[in-house]
C-alpha positions as CSV (number, residue, x, y, z in Angstrom):
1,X,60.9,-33.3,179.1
2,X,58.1,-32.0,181.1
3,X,58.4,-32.7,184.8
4,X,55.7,-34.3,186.0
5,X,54.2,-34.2,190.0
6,X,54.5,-37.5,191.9
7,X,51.2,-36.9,193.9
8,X,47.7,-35.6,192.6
9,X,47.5,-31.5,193.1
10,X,44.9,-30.7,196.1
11,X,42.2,-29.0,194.4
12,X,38.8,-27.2,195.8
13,X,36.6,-26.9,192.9
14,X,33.5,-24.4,192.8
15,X,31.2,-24.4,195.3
16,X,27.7,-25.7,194.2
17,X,25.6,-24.9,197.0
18,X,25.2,-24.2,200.6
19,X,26.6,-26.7,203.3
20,X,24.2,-28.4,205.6
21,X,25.9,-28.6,209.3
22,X,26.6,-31.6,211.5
23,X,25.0,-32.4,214.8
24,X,28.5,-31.4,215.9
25,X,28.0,-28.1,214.8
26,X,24.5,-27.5,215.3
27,X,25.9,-28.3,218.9
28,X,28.1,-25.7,219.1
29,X,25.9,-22.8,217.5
30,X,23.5,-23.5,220.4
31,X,26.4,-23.9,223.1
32,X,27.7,-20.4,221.0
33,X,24.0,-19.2,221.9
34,X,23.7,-20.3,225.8
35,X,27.3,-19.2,226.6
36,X,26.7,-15.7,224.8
37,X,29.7,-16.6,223.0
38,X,31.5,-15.0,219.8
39,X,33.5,-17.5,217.7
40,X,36.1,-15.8,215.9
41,X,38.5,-17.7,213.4
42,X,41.4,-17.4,211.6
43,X,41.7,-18.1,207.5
44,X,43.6,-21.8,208.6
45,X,41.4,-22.7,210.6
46,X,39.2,-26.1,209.3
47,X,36.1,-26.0,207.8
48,X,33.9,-27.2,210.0
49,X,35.1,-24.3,212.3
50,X,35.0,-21.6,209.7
51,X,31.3,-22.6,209.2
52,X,30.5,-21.9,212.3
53,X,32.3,-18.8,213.5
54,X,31.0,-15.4,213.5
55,X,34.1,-14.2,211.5
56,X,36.8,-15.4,209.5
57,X,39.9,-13.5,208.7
58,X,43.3,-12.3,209.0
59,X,45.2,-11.5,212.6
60,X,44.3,-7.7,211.9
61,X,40.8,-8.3,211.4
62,X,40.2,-10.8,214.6
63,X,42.3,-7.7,216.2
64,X,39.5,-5.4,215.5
65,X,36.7,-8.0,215.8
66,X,38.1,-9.0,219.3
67,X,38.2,-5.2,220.7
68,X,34.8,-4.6,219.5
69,X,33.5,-7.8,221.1
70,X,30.5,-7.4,223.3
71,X,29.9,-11.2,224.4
72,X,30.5,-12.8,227.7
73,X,33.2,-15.0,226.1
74,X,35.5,-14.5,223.0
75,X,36.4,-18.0,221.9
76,X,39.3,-17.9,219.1
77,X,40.1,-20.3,217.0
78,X,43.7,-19.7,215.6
79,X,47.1,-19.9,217.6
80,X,48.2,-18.7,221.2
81,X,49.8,-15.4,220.1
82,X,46.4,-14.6,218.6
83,X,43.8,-15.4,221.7
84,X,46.6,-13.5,223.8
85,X,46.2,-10.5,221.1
86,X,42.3,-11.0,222.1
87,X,42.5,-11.2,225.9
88,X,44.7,-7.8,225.5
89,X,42.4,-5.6,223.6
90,X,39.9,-6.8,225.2
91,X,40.4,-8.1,228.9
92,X,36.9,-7.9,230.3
93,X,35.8,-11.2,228.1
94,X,36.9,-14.4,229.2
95,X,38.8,-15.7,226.3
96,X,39.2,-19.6,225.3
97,X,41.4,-21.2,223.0
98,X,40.1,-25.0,222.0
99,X,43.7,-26.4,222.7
100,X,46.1,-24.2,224.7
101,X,49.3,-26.1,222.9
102,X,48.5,-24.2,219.4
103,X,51.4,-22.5,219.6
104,X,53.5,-20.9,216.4
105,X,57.0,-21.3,214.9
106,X,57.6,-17.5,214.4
107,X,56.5,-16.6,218.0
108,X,58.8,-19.6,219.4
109,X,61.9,-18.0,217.3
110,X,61.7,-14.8,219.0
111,X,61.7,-15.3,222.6
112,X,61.6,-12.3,225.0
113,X,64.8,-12.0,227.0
114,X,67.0,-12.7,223.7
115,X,65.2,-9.3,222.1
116,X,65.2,-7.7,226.1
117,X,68.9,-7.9,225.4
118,X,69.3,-6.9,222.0
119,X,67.1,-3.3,223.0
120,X,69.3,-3.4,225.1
121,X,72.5,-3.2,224.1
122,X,70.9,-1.5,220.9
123,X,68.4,1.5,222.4
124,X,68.2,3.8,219.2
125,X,66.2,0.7,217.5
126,X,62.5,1.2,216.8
127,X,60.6,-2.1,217.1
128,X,58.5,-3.1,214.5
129,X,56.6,-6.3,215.7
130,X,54.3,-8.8,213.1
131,X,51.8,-9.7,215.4
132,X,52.6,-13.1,215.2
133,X,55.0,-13.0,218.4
134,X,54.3,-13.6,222.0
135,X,52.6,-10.6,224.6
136,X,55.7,-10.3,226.1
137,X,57.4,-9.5,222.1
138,X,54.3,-6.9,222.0
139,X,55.4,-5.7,225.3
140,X,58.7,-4.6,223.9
141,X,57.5,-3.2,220.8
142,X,57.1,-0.3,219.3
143,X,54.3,-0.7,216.9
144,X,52.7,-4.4,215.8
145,X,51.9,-5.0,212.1
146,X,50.2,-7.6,210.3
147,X,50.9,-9.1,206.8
148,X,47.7,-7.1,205.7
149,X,49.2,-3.9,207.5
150,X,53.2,-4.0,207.1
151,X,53.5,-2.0,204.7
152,X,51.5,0.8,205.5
153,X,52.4,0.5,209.0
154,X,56.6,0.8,208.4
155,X,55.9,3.7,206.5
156,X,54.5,5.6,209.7
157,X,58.0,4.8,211.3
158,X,59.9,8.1,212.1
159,X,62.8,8.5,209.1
160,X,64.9,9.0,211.8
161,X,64.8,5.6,213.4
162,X,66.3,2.2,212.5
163,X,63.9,-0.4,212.7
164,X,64.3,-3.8,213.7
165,X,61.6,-5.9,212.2
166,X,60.9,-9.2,214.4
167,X,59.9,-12.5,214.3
168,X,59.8,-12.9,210.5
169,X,62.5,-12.1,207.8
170,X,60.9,-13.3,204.8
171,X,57.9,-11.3,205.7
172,X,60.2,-8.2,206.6
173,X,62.5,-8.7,203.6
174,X,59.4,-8.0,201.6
175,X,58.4,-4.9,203.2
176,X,61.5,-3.5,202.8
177,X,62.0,-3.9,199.3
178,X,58.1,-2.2,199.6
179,X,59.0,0.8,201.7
180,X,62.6,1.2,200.6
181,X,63.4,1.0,204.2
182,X,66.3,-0.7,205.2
183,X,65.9,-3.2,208.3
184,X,67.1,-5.2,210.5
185,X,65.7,-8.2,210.8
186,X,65.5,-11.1,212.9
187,X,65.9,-14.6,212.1
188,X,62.8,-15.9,212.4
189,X,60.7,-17.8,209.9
190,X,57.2,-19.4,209.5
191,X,57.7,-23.2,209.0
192,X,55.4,-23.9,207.2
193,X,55.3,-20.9,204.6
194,X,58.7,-21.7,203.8
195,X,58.0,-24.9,203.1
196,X,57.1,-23.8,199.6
197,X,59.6,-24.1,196.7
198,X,60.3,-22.3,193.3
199,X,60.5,-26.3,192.1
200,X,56.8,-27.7,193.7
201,X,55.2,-24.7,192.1
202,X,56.2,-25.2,188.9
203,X,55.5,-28.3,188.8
204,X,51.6,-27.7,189.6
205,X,51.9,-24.4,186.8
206,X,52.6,-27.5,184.5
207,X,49.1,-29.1,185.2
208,X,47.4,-25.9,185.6
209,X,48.9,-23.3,182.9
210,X,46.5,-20.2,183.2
211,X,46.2,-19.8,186.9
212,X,48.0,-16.8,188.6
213,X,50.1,-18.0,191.7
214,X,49.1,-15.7,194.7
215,X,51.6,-16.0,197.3
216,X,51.6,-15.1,201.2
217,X,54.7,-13.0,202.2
218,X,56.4,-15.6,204.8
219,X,57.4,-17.4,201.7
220,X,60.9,-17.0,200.8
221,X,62.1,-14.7,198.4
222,X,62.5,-17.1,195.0
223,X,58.6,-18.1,195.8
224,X,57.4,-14.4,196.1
225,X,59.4,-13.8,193.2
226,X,57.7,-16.8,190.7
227,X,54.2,-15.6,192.2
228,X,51.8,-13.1,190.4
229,X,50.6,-11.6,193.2
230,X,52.4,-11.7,196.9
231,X,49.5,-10.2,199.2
232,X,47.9,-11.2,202.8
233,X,45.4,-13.6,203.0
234,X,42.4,-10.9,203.2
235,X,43.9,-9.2,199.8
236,X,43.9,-12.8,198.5
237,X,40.1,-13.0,198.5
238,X,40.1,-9.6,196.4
239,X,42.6,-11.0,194.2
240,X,40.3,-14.1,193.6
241,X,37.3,-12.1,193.1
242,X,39.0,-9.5,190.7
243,X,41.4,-11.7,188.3
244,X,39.9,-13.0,185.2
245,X,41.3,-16.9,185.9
246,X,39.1,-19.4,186.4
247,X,41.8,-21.5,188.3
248,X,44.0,-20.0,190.9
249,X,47.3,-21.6,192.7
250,X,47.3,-20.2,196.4
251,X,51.0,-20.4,198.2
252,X,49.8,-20.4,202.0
253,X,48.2,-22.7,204.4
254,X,45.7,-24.8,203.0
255,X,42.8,-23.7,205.3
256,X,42.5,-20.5,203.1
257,X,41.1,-22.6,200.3
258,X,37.6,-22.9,202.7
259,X,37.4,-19.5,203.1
260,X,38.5,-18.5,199.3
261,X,35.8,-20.9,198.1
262,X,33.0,-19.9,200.4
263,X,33.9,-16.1,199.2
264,X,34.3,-16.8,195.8
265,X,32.7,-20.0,195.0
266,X,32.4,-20.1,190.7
267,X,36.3,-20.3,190.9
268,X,38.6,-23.3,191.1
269,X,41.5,-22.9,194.1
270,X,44.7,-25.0,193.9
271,X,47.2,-25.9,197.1
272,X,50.0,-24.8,195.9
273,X,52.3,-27.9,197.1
274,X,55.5,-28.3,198.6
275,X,58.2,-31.1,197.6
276,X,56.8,-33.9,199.1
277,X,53.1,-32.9,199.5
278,X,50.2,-31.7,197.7
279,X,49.2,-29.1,200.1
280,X,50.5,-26.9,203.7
281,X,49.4,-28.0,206.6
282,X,50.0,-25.8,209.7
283,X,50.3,-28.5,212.4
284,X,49.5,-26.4,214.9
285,X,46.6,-24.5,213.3
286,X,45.4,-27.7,213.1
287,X,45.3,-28.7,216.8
288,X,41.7,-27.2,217.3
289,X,39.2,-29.2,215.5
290,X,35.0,-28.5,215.6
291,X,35.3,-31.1,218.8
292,X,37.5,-29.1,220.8
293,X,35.2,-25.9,220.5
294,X,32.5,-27.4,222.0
295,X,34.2,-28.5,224.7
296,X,36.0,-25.5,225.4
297,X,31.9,-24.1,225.0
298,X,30.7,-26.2,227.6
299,X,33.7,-26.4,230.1
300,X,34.9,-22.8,229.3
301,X,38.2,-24.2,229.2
302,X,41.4,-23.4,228.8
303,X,41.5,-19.7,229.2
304,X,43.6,-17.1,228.1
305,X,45.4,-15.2,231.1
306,X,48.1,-12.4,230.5
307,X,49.5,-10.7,233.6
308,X,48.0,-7.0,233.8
309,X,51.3,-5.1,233.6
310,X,52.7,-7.6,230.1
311,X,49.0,-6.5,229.4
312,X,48.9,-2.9,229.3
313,X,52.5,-2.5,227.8
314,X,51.4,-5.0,224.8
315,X,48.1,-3.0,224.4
316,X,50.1,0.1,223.4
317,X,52.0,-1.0,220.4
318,X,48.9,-3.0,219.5
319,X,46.4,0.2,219.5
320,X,49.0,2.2,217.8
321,X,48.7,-0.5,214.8
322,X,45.3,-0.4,215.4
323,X,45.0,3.6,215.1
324,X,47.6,3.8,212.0
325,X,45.8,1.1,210.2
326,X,42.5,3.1,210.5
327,X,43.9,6.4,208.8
């Protein structure tokens, strides 16, 4: 007996035509403009913010973005770990982040002095970091990766050296079985990636039986397993734009959809859902909406601060990501 889904599938159909923008966001272009402000945003951010920032990506391309900014004030729309990330490559800018409580799951699992202690009773250990830990996890690093990066990144890694891969296992399970390298890793997780369930999805292949599932690597093994491509949310927009399906199920927070449709707009995007919703959520993603830019624009408020000498240690194993990822 086919099993059926209890709640209608979250689906962005194709894109028709440009978007006209709100007096709310007509607002903030022209606070953007007065402030000489750069408005950089990650993939989960909503749409009314995406619309309006200068970029949209992944964490390595707001990395990159951020360093090469040459406005007054970087204002980044994402999570804390990520203006931090900003305010370190960059820490001539005054950086804002609409709400200063947009923290992350994976950055809360790995606090500092509980992987202080591990170096230290463990000193051979080569520190691979996902850039989605706090300055003070950068600080202790030895190189930073991204989802988009990971890969290529852990293959730079002396062969000599065991690694411990931190905050994330799923994600670090997956670049091991990529690299061959064997890791430690720590127990850390993104809540809502694994959220996603080998049961929820195929439910939704039921109703949608040509579309490919893409999956993000946070998602747990049995999920990356089921999908037909497991890729960072940049290499999702290639996958969109390069496979023949008209229909596409996308395993990772729902704000990619805006930014998949924008890119690719004559294609249909599904949420892939989780077992008691029809899309992902990242509550605290969420936090900054379209209102809270502009008044971070016209207060320029709440900044990002990092003390100089957490600062200059995270830089390090950010530019050597940075460097590697350029080669």
């Amino acid at each position: 007996m086919p099993v059926e889904l209890t709640y209608e599938p979250h689906v962005v159909p194709p894109r028709t035509g440009p978007r006209s923008l709100s007096a709310l966001q007509e607002e903030v272009l022209a606070l953007k403009r007065e402030k000489n402000a750069v408005i950089l945003a990650h993939n989960y951010q909503v749409e009314a913010i995406q619309e309006v920032a200068d970029f949209v990506g992944d964490s390595l391309g707001l990395s990159y973005q951020a360093q090469a900014a040459q406005a007054d004030v970087i204002l980044f729309c994402g999570v804390h770990f990520m203006a931090e990330t900003a305010k370190i490559v960059n820490p001539g800018r005054t950086v804002l982040l609409p709400d200063l409580n947009a923290g992350c799951s994976l950055a809360d699992s790995c606090p500092a002095p509980r992987l202080a202690a591990y170096k230290a009773a463990n000193p051979r250990l080569y520190v691979v970091a996902y850039i989605n830990c706090s300055a003070e996890v950068k600080a202790l690093s030895d190189v930073i990766c991204t989802s988009g990066n990971a890969v290529q990144i852990v293959n730079r890694v002396p062969a000599d050296r065991e690694i411990l891969f931190v905050p994330d296992q799923n994600l670090g399970q997956w670049v091991s079985q990529r690299t061959g390298r064997p890791m430690q890793l720590w127990p850390g997780s993104c809540y809502a990636h694994v959220q996603f369930t080998v049961q929820a999805l195929e439910k939704v292949r039921l109703r949608f039986p040509g579309a490919p599932v893409v999956a993000h690597p946070e998602c747990v093994q049995t999920v990356r397993d089921l999908a037909d491509e497991v890729c960072s949310t940049e290499l999702m927009v290639k996958f969109a734009r390069e496979h023949s399906a008209r229909e596409i199920i996308v395993a990772t927070e729902s704000g990619m959809l805006h930014r998949l449709r924008r890119e690719v707009p004559d294609k249909t995007f599904i949420a892939a859902p989780t077992d008691s919703c029809a899309c992902n959520d990242c509550r605290f993603m969420k936090m900054n909406t379209i209102e809270k830019v502009r008044d971070a624009l016209r207060s320029g408020a709440p900044q990002i601060e990092v003390p100089e000498a957490t600062r200059h240690a995270a830089l390090i194993p950010i530019q050597r990501m940075l460097d590697w990822s350029r080669r």
